[in-house]
C-alpha positions, 0 to 999 in steps of 0.5 A, spaced: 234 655 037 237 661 035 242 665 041 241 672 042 248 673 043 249 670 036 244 676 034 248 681 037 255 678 034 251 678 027 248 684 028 255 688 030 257 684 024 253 686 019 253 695 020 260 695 023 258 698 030 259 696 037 254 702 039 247 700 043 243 706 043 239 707 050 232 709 050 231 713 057 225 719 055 224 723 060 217 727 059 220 734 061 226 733 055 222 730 049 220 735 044 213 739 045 211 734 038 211 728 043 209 731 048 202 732 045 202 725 042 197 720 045 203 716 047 208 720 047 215 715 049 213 711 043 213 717 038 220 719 041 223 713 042 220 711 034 223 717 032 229 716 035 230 708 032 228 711 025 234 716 026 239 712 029 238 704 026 243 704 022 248 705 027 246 701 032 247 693 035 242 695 040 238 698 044 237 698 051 231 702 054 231 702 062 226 700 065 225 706 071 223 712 065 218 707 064 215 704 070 215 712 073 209 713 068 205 706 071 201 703 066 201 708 060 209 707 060 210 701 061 204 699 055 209 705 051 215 700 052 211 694 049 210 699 043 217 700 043 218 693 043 214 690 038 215 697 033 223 694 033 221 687 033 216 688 026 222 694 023 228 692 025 228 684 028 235 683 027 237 688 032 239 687 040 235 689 045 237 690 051 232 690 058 236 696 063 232 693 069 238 691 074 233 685 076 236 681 082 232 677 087 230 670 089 230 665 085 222 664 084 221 672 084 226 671 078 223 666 074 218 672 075 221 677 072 225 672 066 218 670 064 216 678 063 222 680 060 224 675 056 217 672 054 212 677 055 216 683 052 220 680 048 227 683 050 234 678 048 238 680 055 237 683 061 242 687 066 242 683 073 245 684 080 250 678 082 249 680 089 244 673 091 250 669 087 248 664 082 242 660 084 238 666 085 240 669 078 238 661 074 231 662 072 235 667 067 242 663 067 239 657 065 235 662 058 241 660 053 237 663 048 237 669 052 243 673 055 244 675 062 248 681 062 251 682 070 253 688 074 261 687 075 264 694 075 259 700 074 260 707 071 258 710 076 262 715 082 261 711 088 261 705 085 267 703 090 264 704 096 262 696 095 265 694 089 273 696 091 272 692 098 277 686 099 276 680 098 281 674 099 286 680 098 282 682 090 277 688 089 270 685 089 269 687 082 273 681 079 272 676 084 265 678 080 269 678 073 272 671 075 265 668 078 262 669 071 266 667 068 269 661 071 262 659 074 256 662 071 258 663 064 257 656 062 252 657 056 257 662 053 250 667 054 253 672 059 256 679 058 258 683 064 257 691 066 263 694 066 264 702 066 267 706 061 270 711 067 274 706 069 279 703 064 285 701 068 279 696 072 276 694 066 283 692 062 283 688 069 276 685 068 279 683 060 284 679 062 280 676 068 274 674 063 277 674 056 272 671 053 266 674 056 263 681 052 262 687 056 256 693 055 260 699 057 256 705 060 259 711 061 261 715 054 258 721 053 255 724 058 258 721 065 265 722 061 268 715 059 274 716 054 272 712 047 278 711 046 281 709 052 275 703 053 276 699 046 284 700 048 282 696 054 277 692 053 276 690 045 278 681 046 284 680 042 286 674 038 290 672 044 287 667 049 280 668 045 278 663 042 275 667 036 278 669 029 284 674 029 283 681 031 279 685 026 276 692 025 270 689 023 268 683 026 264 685 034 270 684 039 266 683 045 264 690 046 258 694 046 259 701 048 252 704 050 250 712 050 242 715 052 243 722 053 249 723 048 244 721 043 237 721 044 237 729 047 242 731 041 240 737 036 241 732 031 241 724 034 243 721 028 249 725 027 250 724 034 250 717 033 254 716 026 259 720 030 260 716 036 259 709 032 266 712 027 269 714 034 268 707 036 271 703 030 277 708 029 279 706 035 277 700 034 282 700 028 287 703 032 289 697 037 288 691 031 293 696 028 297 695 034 296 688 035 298 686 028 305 690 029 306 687 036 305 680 033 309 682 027 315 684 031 314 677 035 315 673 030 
């Protein structure tokens, strides 16, 4: 059976990207030539994948943007689903849904996601805990990729509460990946806008990827993401740190790129910024190592 995080890890491998392309489309802000198609998300977000697939590991439409048109948009996510699928199947994808709900209602949405539409992981909610969350645990083919710190302003009025004397973020962290993670098919969810948080996660969960939202548009600092949540040779048990191969990371960007003048040139660039930074902390990992010994 092939692993969909082997997917991810050799498609990283093979371009030399960390970056996930979001499919939000809003009608409102698409291009007037979509907008008279007769489905006009597909069209954008076919033109968007034609312009960007060189460049990206993945792609993550969220499910809101396409729900929000009922039938019709939810038929233009299949599309979309089944263009990538027949174009570029080495390419992972990522259904932005934040599912989470009782075990049989779950085992619901997992057929969906995961058979219906064909995606390889799916973002959840760990707040009903394990059990709940096993119609999509036990997918090891699949990847569950579980909110731990978001990306976003009031992310703390939850998440940074007490517990057992840590913030509830890292008791997330240390649950995955002590307790969920035991297929090696979870990522977590955690915010570029909080990088000292996320240094913290990466030491709590050395070996779980991460899919960082919040680069672009919501302010996250690239560099300051791969400095604190690239996996390391040390405590990983992978081969050493280099530029090229995935590192655990898959940095995520809608708006940035999908709304760009130009979306190509939008996500060249964010891809090179990535992998300077990349090379950057391998730089200073082989020093530190160096001077070690």
């Amino acid at each position: 059976m092939d692993r969909a995080i082997e997917k991810f890890e050799r498609r990283a491998q093979a371009i030399n990207s960390l970056l996930c392309v979001g499919l939000d489309p809003e009608l409102e802000q698409i291009p007037t030539r979509f907008r008279n198609q007769s489905h006009p998300f597909f069209a954008f977000n076919r033109w968007i994948i034609e312009q960007t697939h060189p460049y990206a590991a993945a792609y993550k439409p969220n499910m809101a943007f396409f729900e929000a048109r009922g039938v019709e948009g939810l038929r233009e996510l299949e599309l979309t689903m089944e263009y990538l699928r027949q174009e570029h199947p080495g390419i992972f994808t990522i259904c932005d849904a934040k599912r989470g709900d009782i075990g049989n209602t779950n085992r619901g949405y997992a057929a969906s996601i995961f058979d219906g539409m064909g995606f390889d992981a799916v973002t959840l909610h760990p707040y009903l805990g394990r059990e709940a969350l096993l119609p999509f645990l036990e997918r090891t083919d699949k990847v569950s990729i579980v909110l731990c710190r978001t990306s976003n302003p009031g992310a703390g009025e939850l998440q940074d509460l007490s517990c057992n004397g840590r913030p509830l973020w890292e008791m997330v962290a240390g649950q995955v990946a002590s307790h969920w993670n035991v297929a090696g098919n979870c990522m977590l969810v955690v915010g570029a806008t909080y990088p000292e948080e996320m240094r913290r996660i990466r030491a709590v969960a050395p070996e779980v990827p991460f899919l960082v939202p919040g680069v672009g548009a919501q302010g996250g600092d690239v560099a300051a993401v791969v400095a604190a949540g690239l996996q390391l040779s040390a405590g990983v048990s992978a081969a050493p740190a280099s530029p090229s191969r995935p590192a655990g990371l898959l940095i995520a960007s809608s708006r940035g790129i999908i709304f760009a003048a130009q979306p190509a040139l939008a996500a060249h660039t964010l891809r090179d910024q990535i992998n300077t930074a990349r090379e950057a902390v391998c730089r200073s990992e082989k020093g530190a190592e160096h001077a070690a010994s």
